[in-house]
N, C-alpha and C positions, 0 to 999 in steps of 0.2 A: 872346445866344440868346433867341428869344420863347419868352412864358409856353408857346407849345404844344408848341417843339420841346424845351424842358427838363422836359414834361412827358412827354412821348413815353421822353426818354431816361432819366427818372428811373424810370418802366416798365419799361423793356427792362433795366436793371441789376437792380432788382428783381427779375425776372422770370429770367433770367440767373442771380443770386445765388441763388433758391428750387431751381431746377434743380442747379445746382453742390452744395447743402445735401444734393440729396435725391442727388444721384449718390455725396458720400462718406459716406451715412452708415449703408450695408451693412459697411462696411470695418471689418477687425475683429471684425466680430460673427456670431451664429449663430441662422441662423431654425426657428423647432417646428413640424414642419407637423404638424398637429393631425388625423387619419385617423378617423372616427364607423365605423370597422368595426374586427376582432379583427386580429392577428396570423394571418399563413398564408392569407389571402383573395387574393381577385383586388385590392381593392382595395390590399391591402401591395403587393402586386408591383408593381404600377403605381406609385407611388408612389417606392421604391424604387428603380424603374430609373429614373424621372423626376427623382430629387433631385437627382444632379449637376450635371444639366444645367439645371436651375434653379439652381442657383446659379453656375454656370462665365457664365452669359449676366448676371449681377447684378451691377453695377457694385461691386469692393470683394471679388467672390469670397467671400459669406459659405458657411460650411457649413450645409447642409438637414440637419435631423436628423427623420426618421420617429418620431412617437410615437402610439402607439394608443390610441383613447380610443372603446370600446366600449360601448354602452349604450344601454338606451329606444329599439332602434330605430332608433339613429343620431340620436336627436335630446339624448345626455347632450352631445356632440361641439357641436351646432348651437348650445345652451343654452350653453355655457362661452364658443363664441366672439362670442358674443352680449353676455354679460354680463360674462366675466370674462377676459380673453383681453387682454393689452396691443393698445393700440389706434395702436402706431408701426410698424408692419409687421413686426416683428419674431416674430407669428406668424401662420401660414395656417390653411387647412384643406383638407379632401376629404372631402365626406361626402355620403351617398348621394342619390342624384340626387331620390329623395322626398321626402326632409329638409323643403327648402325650402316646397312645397308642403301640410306638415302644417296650418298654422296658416289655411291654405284650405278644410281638410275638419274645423275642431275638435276637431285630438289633443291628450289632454289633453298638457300640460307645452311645450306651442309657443307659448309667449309672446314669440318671437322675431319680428320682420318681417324678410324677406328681402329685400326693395325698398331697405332701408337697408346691407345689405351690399356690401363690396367686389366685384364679382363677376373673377375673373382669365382665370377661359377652361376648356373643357372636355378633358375627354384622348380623347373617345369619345364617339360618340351613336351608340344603340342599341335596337332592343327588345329585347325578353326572352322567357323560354318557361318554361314547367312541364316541367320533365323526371323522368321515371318509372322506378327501376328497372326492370332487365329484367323479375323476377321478382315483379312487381307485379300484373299481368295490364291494366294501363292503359297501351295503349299509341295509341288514338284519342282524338279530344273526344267520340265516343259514347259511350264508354270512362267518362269524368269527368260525363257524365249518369246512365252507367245504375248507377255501382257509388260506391262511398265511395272517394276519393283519401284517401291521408294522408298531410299534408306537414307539413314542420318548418318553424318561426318564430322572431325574434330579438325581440320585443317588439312591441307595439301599432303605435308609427309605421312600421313597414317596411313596404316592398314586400311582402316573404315573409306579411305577416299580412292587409294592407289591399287587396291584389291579388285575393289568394284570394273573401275578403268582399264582393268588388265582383262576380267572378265569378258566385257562386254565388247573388247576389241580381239580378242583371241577366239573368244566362244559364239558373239553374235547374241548376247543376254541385252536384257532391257532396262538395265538400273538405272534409276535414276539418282542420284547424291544431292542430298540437301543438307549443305556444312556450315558454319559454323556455331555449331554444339562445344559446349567448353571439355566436355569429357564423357567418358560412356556412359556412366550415370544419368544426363541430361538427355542420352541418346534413347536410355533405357525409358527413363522416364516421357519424353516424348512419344514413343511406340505405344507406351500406356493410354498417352491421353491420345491419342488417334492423332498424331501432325505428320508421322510416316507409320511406314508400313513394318520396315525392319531395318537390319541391319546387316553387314558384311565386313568386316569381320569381328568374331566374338569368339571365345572359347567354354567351354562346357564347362571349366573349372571356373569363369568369373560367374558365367551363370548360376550356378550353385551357390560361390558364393553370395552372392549380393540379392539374387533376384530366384530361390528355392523352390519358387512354388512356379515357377514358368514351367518347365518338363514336367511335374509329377500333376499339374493340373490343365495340361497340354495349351497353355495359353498361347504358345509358339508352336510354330511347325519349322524344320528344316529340310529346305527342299535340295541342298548341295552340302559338303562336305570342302572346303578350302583347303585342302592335305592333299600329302603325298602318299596316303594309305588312309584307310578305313578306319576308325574311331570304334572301339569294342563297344561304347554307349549307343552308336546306330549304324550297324551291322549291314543294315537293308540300304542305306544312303549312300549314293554312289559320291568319289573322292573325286575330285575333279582333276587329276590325273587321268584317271579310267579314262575320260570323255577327250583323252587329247586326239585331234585325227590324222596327227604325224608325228614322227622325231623330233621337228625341230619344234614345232609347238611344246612337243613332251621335253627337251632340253632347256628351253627359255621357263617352261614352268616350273622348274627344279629349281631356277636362277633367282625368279622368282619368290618360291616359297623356300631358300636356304635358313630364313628367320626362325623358323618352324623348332628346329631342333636347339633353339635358347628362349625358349617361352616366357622366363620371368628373371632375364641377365642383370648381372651385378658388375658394376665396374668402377675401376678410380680411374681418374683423370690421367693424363698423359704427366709421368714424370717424376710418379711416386713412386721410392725408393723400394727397391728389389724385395731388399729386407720386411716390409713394411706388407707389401703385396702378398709374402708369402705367409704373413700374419694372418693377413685377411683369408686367404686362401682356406687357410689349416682351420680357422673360427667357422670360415662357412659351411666347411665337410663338417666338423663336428657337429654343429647346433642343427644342419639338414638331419643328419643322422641322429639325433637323440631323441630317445623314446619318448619326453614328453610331449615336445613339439609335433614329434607325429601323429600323437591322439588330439592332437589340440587343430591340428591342420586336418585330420580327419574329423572331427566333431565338426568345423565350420562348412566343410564339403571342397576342402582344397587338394587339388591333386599336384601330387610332390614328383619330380623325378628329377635328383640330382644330377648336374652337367659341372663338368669339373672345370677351372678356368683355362687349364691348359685347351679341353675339347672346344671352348669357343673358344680359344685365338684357332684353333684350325680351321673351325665353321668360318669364318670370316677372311683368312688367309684366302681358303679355296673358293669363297666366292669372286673375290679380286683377280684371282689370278684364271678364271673363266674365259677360255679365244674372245676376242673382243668382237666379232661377227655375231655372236649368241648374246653378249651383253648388249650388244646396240639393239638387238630383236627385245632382249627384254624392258632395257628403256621406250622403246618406241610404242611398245605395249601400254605404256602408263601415259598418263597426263596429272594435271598436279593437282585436282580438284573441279569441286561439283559447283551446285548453288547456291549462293549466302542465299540464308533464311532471311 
């Protein structure tokens, strides 16, 4: 055999053997998918109904076990799998689509780089909306100009805190943020018991799941749309794109809302094996895509739209790499939080 065909073939064995490595070495064992929101969210639910089937596609059949690790906004979650989180796939994550994007707008405690995480694929891409009890009297965005909104917040880095912040200094709205709620749920459930009025940001897909009878018994009204386009559920609701009154406003709010398009991201920590990553990857197409899960995520009122992990490391790449004159407009747009209750 010449030097090049015994080189070719001591490759392919190689190469062969790292595969074989990485196919048996789920067997046996148990993955922590590691969730940056509370118990009882849209985010549990998702998760939950997703775990099987994440593992049933994993070669080895390990059990997904959901663990909730709430905090800062969803970035205590980011911070652990960042730093402290075994780095042999043996744990994931899920945590809020803004997460990643903190250390773009300088929230304190984001010390993390997202560029070096694993990224596995999205369960959803979405916008978002402020939704307002009924008995709020904010039921338009002229509504959120001319009167004080007041909404609940889970800490500095969240959507619910840095959203509102960006609104109300781009657009000239009147929210108020009243933060520290442990998770949506408590947000949810606060808007019930009358302590605020609503919320900013939420998605149609948590609402369905967790909280059903809000739309179809119009408990909530939505007087904005948090997207980059129009939601086919409310046609008539302008996006708060539509309302920008320049380019550069309309530029910083793209920068902004890049989260939008990994609605419900999956990721491993910085430093798990290629191999390992592209196990995950291949489990998470599959189990998104099988028919039963889809009735099963349709029966709870979850809306699915696969995002592959390749498509967020790009989401993420090209928000970093944004002229840094448009990322300063979009940091300056935020502030890091509202008013402890």
């Amino acid at each position: 055999m010449t030097g090049a065909l015994l080189g070719f073939a001591m490759a392919c064995a190689t190469g062969s053997g790292a595969a074989a490595q990485a196919s048996d070495f789920y067997a046996g064992k148990q993955i922590s998918w590691i969730l940056s929101a509370g118990a009882g969210g849209g985010y549990s639910t998702y998760a939950q109904t997703f775990a099987p089937y994440l593992g049933k596609y994993l070669p080895g059949n390990p059990k997904v076990v959901v663990q909730n690790m709430p905090g800062a906004g969803g970035m205590r979650a980011m911070q652990y799998l960042s730093a402290n989180a075994p780095k042999d796939g043996t744990v994931i994550g899920l945590v809020h689509s803004s997460v990643p994007f903190a250390p773009l707008f300088g929230l304190p405690g984001s010390t993390f780089d997202p560029r070096k995480f694993g990224w596995i694929g999205s369960l959803n891409a979405a916008g978002e909306l402020c939704v307002a009890w009924h008995s709020s009297g904010i039921r338009t965005w002229q509504d959120m100009k001319d009167k004080t909104f007041i909404v609940g917040g889970t800490g500095g880095g969240s959507q619910m805190e840095t959203l509102p912040d960006a609104i109300n200094r781009l657009f000239g709205a009147r929210i108020k943020i009243v933060s520290g709620y442990s998770g949506g749920a408590e947000v949810n459930l606060a808007m019930e018991r009358g302590e605020i009025q609503g919320r900013c940001s939420v998605s149609v897909s948590s609402i369905n799941a967790t909280r059903p009878d809000w739309f179809a018994s119009r408990k909530v009204t939505v007087p904005i749309q948090i997207a980059l386009r129009r939601s086919s559920h409310f046609p008539d609701v302008p996006a708060l794109i539509e309302l920008t009154p320049d380019k550069r406003t309309h530029d910083i709010l793209e920068v902004l809302l890049a989260y939008q398009d990994m609605d419900r991201p999956m990721l491993a920590p910085p430093g798990v094996p290629p191999e390992r990553l592209e196990l995950l990857r291949a489990a998470f197409h599959a189990g998104i895509t099988d028919p039963a899960f889809l009735a099963e995520a349709q029966r709870l009122g979850l809306e699915i739209e696969e995002v592959s992990g390749k498509r967020l490391e790009e989401i993420v790449a090209s928000a970093y790499g944004q002229p840094p004159e448009i990322l300063q407009a979009a940091r300056d747009a935020m502030t890091m939080g509202g008013q402890t209750r």
